[in-house]
Every structure is written in structure tokens, then in C-alpha cells.
N, C-alpha and C positions, 0 to 999 in steps of 0.2 A: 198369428193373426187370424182371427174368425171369421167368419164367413161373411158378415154385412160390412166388415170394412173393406176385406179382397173382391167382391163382387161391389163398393161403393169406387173405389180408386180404378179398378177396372172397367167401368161405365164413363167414369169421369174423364179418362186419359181418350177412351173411344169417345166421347162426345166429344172432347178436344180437337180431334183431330181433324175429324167428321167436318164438324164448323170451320176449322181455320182453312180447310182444305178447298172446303163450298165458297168460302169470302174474299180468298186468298185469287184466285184467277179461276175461269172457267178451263185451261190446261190441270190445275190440279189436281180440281172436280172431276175433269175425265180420266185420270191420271187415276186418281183415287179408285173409282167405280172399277177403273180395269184392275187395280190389285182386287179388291173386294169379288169379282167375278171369279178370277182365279183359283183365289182361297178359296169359295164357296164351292165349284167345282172340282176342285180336289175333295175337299170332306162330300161333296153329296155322290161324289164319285164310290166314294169309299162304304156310302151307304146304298148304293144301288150295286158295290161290286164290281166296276166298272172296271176293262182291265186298259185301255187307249186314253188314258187323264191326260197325254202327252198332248194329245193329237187335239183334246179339246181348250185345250191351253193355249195352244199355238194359234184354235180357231178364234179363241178370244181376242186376241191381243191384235189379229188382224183386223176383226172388226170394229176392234175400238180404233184404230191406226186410219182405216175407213172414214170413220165418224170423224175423229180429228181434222180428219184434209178436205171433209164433204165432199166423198167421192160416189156416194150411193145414189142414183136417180129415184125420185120419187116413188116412178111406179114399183122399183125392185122393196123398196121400205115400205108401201102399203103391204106388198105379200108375205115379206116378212111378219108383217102386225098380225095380219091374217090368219100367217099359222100360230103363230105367240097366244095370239085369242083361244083360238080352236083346242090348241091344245090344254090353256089354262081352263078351259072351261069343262072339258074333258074331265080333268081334276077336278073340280070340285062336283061336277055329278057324280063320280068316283067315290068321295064322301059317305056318300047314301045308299052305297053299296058295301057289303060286309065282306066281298073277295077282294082279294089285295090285284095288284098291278102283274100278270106276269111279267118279270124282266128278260126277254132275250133281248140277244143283244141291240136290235130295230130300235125296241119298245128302250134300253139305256140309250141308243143316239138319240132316241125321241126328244125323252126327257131333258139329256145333259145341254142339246140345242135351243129346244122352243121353253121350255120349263124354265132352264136357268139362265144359259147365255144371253136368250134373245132381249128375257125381263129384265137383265142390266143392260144389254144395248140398250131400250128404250129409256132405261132409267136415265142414261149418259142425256137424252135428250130432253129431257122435262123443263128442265131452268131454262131451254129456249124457245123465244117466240119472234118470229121471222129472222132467225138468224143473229137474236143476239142474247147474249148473256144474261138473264135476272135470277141472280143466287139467289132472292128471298122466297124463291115459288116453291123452290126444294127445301127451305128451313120452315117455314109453312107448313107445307106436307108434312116435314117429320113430325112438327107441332101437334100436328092434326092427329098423326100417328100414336104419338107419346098421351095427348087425351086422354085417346080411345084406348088403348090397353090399361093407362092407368083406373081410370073411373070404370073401365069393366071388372078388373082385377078387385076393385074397392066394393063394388056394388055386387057384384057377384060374392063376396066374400062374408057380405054382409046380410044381404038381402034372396042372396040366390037360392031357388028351391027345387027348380025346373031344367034341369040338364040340357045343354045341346048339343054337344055330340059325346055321350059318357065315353060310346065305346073308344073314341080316338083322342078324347082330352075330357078325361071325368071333372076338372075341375072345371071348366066353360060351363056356365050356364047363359039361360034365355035372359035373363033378367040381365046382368053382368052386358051382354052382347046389347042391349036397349041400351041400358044406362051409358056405355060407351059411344053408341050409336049418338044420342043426344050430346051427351056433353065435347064429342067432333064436330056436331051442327054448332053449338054456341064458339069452340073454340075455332071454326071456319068464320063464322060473323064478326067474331076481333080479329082477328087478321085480316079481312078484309077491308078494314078500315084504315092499313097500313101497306094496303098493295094498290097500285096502279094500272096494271097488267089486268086485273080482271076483277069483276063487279061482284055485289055481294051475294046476287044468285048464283054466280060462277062459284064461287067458294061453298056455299051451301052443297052445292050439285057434288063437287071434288070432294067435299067432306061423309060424304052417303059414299058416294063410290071408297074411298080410302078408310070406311071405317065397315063397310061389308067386305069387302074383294081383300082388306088388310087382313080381319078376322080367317077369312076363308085361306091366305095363303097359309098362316101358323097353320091352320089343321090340315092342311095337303101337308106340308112336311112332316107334322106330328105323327102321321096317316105310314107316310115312309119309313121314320124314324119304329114305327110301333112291329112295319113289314121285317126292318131288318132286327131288330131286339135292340133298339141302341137307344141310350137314354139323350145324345147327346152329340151334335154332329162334329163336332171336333173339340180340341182345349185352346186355344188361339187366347180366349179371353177368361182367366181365372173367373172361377166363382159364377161364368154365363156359361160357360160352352164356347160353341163353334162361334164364326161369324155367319154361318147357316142358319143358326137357332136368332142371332141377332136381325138378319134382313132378309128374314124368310115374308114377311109381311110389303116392302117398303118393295124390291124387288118381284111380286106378285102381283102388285096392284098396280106399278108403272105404267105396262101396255096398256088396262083401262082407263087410264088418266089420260096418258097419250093418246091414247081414240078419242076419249071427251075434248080436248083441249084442241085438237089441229084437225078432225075431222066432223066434229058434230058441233063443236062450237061456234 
């Protein structure tokens, strides 16, 4: 089997899942997000060297258990956000710097909590808006998502001449990252014409935010990926990689979305 059908069936079976999971009940959805945490934890464990996977596994499942029963007060979930922010934002200034992250072990609880666990917590919480369920805001987002990788991928490929970050993803260019950029604006203007939940400036706004803070998660993990020498954050998914390498974007962007949507909204 070659490689565009093993990496075609493998995309297909994960979008399957993905969707029936999202449409299927908001238990699945969380249900889902918490294996997805997990996994991803494990491999980014394994690329930060991290020797307590045990310990952050455990933390996950709690906090998804949490979230399930709405047992978190507000104010302890805005602090949460707060360092989820601080710390994502941390990372991508990080970018623009050519020294890698030293890892003790502080600097790996850092990461494996506010980097990765916290970006799925909030993920779990996106499709809600006062407490109830709307799967289509998260099929949206991925829409949005799927866009914007495709037409930078396309554009970049074609068009690109102007690098954006060589040293940590030679094939990213400036152009590819526009071209992505716009055609997430137009694919946020259709979808808003199918959501009820929020208007067509709302979508534009969450379309900027998920198609820069998306761009920006791939290159904080690529940035990792490049620290430890590993092409590839696990095998989970033939012919992709990890599930690291799949929701390094979707998971990164979450907390900003979740700031736009229940705090600045």
C-alpha cells in the first residue's frame, strides 16, 4: 500500500471518528478530547523526555471528570486561562528566538500542564455557550482549520518565495501563511451563514484568531520536535504521525478562542 492511500484511509477513519463523536452527544465530544489529551501527552511526553506521564494522565482525566460534572468556579477557570495564555504566548515569542527551551523538570511540568493539558481542557469547552451543547461551532473551527492549512499548503507550494520561519519549518512561507489567512476569512463568512450562535463578525474575528494562533501552534511543536531530533511525535496514525502532529494547531488555538468567545465577546 503506498503512501497517499495509507495516509488517505488514515485521515478518513480520524475524520470519521472526530465528527460522529462531535454529532453523536456532547459526553462523546468530551469523551473524545480526553482520550486525544492523553495520547498527545504521552508522545509530547516522550519528546520533552518527561519521566511522570503517569502522573499527568491521571491529571487529565481529573480535569476532564471536572468539566463533565461542572464542578470548576468560574473564577478558578479564568486562572486557569490565564496561565494557558501566558504560557502559549511565551511559546511563540520563543519562535523568534534561536535557543531552544531548557527542559528541567519545572520548565516539563510547565509545558505538559499549561501547553498541553490546559489547551484540551479548554478545547472540551468550545461547543459551549451558556451551558449548552452546539457541535457545529467545533465542526466550523476544524472547517476553518482545514481551509487554512489547505490553501497555505497550496499557495505556499505554488506561489511561495519568502520564508517564515525556515529555521523551524523551511517549507512555511509568508505568502502560503496570507493565502491561508484569507481563504479562513471567506471560509468563516460561509459558515456563518449556517450558525446561529454567532454573527458574521464573530466568525471573521474566530477565523484571524484560528488561522494565526493555528499557524503559530504547528511551529511551537515543530520548534520541539526540531529541540528533540524527532521527525514525528508518535505513529498512532499511519502515513501522519502522532496525534501531536494532528492537533497541535486545533488544541493551541482553543484558550484564544475561548478568551474571544466568553470573555471579550
Amino acid at each position: 500500500m503506498n503512501n497517499f492511500v495509507t495516509r488517505s484511509i488514515s485521515a478518513l477513519v480520524y475524520a470519521g471518528i472526530f465528527i460522529f463523536a462531535i454529532l453523536f452527544s456532547e459526553q462523546t465530544y468530551i469523551l473524545l478530547i480526553a482520550f486525544f489529551a492523553c495520547v498527545c501527552i504521552w508522545e509530547f511526553s516522550k519528546i520533552i523526555n518527561s519521566k511522570a506521564t503517569i502522573v499527568y494522565l491521571l491529571f487529565s482525566i481529573g480535569l476532564v471528570a471536572l468539566k463533565y460534572y461542572n464542578l470548576i468556579p468560574q473564577n478558578i477557570l479564568s486562572v486557569l486561562l490565564a496561565i494557558s495564555l501566558l504560557v502559549s504566548t511565551y511559546l511563540i515569542l520563543n519562535l523568534y528566538s534561536k535557543s531552544y527551551i531548557p527542559l528541567r523538570e519545572l520548565q516539563r511540568f510547565i509545558l505538559l500542564t499549561a501547553y498541553v493539558l490546559m489547551s484540551f481542557f479548554f478545547l472540551t469547552y468550545l461547543p459551549f455557550k451558556e451551558g449548552i451543547y452546539q457541535p457545529n461551532v467545533i465542526i466550523f473551527i476544524i472547517l476553518i482549520i482545514w481551509a487554512n492549512d489547505s490553501f497555505a499548503y497550496l499557495i505556499g507550494k505554488n506561489f511561495g518565495k519568502h520564508k517564515l520561519f525556515e529555521r523551524i519549518s523551511p517549507k512555511k512561507t509568508i505568502e502560503g501563511f496570507i493565502g491561508g489567512l484569507v481563504f479562513s476569512i471567506i471560509t468563516g463568512c460561509i459558515v456563518s451563514q449556517f450558525s446561529l450562535s454567532y454573527t458574521l463578525m464573530n466568525w471573521i474575528i474566530i477565523s484571524i484568531i484560528v488561522s494565526i494562533l493555528g499557524t503559530f501552534g504547528d511551529l511551537v511543536e515543530s520548534k520541539f520536535k526540531r529541540q528533540a531530533n524527532v521527525k514525528d511525535s508518535g505513529t498512532i496514525m499511519p502515513g501522519h504521525g502522532g496525534l501531536l502532529d494532528r492537533l497541535d494547531s486545533l488544541f493551541f488555538l482553543a484558550p484564544f478562542v475561548y478568551l474571544y468567545l466568553h470573555f471579550l465577546l
